[in-house]
N, C-alpha and C positions, 0 to 999 in steps of 0.2 A: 753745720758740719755733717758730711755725707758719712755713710756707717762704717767707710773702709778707711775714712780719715778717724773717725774715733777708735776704730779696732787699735791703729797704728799706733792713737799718742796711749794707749789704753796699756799696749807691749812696752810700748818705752818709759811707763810708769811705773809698770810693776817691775822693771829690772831696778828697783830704788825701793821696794816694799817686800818684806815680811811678812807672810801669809800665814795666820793663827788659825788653830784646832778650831775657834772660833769663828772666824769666818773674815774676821780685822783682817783689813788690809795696812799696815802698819807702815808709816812712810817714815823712811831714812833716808831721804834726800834732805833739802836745806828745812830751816824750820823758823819763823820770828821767835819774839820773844815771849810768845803765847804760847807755843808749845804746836800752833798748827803748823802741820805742810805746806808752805808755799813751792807755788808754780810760775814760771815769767810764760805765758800765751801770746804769739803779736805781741808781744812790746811792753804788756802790760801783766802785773803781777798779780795772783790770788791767793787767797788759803784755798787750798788743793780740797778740801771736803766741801767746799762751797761752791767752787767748778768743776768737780765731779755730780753734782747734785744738778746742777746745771747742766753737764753733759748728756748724761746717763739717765735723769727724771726728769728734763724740762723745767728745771728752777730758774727764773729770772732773776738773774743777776745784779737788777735794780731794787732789786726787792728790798723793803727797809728787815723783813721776818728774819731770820737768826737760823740756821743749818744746821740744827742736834744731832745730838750720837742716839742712836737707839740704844751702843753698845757703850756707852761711856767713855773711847777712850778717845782722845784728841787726836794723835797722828793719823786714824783710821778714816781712808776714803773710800772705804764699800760702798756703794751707790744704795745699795739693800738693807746698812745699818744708817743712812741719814733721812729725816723728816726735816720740816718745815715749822717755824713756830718762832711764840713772841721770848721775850727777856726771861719773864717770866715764869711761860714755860719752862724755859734752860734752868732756869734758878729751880724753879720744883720738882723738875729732873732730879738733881741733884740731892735734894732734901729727901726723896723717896727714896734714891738710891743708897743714900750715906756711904759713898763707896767713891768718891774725890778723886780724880787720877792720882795729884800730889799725896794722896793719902793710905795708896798702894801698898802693899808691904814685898807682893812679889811682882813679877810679872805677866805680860797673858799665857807665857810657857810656863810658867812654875818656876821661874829663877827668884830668887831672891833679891831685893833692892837691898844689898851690903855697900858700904864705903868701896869696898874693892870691884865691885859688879857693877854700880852705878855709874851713870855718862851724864854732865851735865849739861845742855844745851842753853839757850835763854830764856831768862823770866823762871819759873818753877819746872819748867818743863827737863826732865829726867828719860832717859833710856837703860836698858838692858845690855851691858856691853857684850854679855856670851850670844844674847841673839844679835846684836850688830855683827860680832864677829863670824858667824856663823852665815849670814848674811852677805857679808862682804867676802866668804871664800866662796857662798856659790856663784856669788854673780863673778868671781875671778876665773873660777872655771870655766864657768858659760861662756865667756869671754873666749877663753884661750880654746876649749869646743867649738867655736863660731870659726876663729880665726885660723884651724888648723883643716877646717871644715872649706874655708875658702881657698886656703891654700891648697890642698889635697885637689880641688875643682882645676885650679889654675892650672895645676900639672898636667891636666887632663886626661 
């Protein structure tokens, strides 16, 4: 993929992501029931942090190795928080961390996981409804910024 074809799917990905104090790129687009980001690419479906690793680092696709979090969190496709590594690995990740996404108490902004705040998605996989929603008004905006933008063009 040439660099002005990755810039492009790069913009039409992040209008679906969450960008934290940290550096998460946090995907609120669709999700299995694992809690990752899927993407449909040609035809064919991925978890979105393993074809950003693939786009953005050169990770092979075919690869049997395993696409870690640096940052631990699941939805997160920064090309800068993924590494390459066995079962293993992921599993001792984990154990050093002691910090389980499921096991969260708030989230990457400081909201709290409450019954009222909490979104449940598939499998264990949970979200932050004040960042979804927050989320979804700015890409509402931008939207209607773009579309008043093309219109104001049109009039010329």
């Amino acid at each position: 993929m040439v660099k002005e074809e990755k810039e492009k799917l790069k913009q039409k990905l992040l209008t679906k992501t969450l960008i934290t104090e940290k550096g998460c790129w946090l995907w609120l687009g669709a999700s299995g029931n694992s809690g990752y980001g899927n993407i449909r690419v040609d035809k064919i479906y991925y978890n979105l942090h393993r074809y950003s690793h693939h786009l953005f680092n050169g990770f092979n696709l075919d690869s049997d190795l395993q696409v870690r979090h640096k940052c631990a969190t699941k939805s997160c496709w920064n090309p800068e928080h993924l590494i390459e590594g066995t079962q293993s690995d992921n599993e001792g990740d984990k154990k050093i961390r002691g910090n389980r996404f499921d096991e969260r108490t708030h989230c990457s902004k400081g909201h709290e996981f409450t019954n009222e705040n909490t979104g449940k998605l598939g499998g264990n996989h949970r979200y932050c409804k004040k960042c979804r929603s927050l989320s979804n008004r700015n890409n509402y905006l931008e939207r209607q910024r773009k579309y008043q933008e093309r219109k104001n063009n049109a009039k010329g």
